[in-house]
N, C-alpha and C positions, 0 to 999 in steps of 0.2 A: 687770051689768057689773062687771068685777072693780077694786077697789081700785086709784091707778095712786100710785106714790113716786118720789124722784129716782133716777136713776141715771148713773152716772160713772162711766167705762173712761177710765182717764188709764199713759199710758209715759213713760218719762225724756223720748221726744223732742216729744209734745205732747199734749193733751188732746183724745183723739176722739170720746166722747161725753158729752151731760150733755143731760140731758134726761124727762123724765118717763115711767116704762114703768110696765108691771102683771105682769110675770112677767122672770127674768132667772136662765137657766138657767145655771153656772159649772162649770166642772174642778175643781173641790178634791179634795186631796191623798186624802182617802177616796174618793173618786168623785164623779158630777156630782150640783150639791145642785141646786134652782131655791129662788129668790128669791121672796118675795111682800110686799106691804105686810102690816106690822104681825109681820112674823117677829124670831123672839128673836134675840136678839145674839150673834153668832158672828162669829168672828174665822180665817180658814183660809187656809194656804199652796193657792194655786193651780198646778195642773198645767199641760201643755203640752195644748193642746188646743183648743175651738171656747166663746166663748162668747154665746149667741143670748138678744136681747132681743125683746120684743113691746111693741110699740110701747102707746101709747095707740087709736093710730087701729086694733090689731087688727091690723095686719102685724109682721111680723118681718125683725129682721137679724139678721148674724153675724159675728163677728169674732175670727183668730186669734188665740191668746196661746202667749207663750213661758213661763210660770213667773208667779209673781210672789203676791202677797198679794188678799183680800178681806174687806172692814170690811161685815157687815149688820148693821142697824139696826133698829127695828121704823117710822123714819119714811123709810128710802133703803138705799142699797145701793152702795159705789164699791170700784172692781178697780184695785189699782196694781199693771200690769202690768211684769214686766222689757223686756220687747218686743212688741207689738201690731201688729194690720194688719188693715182692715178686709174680709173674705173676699175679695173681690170683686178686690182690691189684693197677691193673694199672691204672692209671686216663688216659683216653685218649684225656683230653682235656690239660692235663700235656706235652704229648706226644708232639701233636701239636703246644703244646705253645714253645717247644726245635726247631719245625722243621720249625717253624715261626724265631724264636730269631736265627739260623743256617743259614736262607735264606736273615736275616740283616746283620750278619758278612760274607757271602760272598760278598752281595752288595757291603760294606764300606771297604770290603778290598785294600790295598793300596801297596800292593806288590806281585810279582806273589806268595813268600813264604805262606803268608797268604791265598790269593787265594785258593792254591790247598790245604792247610790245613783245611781251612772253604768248599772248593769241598768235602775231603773225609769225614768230619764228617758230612754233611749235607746227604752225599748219604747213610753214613754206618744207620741216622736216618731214613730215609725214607724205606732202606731196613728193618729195624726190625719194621717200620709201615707195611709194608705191607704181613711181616711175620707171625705175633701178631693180626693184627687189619681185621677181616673179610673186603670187598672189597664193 
C-alpha cells in the first residue's frame, strides 16, 4: 500500500480539502506533476486545470483550479489555489465567463509578454473546457 501524507487544497474563499491522500496529481505551469509522500521539495506556479487526489481509502476525487501556487514537501503537499471548486460543483457558465474575460485580455494585450501570457492561460482554459465539459 502506497505511502499516505497530508494534503491541502485551500482558495481565498475557504479551505476545501485537508486530509491525508497517497497520490495528488496537480497542473503546474510545466505540466501535470503527481505528488507522492516523501517527494523532493518543489515549489510551482499552478495552471488552470483539474486537480485529482486518491484518497486513503483507494478512491479518488477531483477538483477545479483557476491558477494559483503548490508547496511539496517530502512530509505533505498543499495548493493555494486563486479559485477552486470541487468538480462536481462547477458552474459552467462561471467557466465560460473566465474563457470570455481570457479572450478580452488577449485582445487588449499590448505587449508581446502579455500576449503569450493571456495565449497560454486562454488555451490551458479552453483545454480543461473541453476535458470537463461534454462536447
Amino acid at each position: 500500500m502506497a505511502e499516505a501524507f497530508q494534503f491541502e487544497l485551500v482558495s481565498p474563499e475557504r479551505l476545501l480539502l485537508s486530509t491525508q491522500v497517497t497520490e495528488v496529481v496537480i497542473p503546474g505551469s510545466e505540466g501535470y506533476l503527481t505528488a507522492l509522500a516523501g517527494h523532493s521539495p518543489l515549489m510551482t506556479a499552478i495552471m488552470p486545470g483539474v486537480v485529482t487526489v486518491k484518497l486513503t481509502d483507494g478512491k479518488s476525487d477531483s477538483y477545479i483550479v483557476y491558477g494559483g501556487f503548490a508547496d511539496i514537501t517530502p512530509a505533505g503537499c498543499s495548493v493555494l489555489a486563486e479559485s477552486a471548486t470541487h468538480i462536481d460543483d462547477l458552474d459552467k457558465a462561471d467557466l465560460n465567463s473566465r474563457i470570455e474575460e481570457a479572450k478580452k485580455h488577449l485582445d487588449e494585450a499590448s505587449s508581446n509578454e502579455q500576449r503569450t501570457k493571456a495565449e497560454i492561460f486562454l488555451h490551458q482554459l479552453m483545454t480543461l473546457q473541453g476535458t470537463i465539459l461534454p462536447a
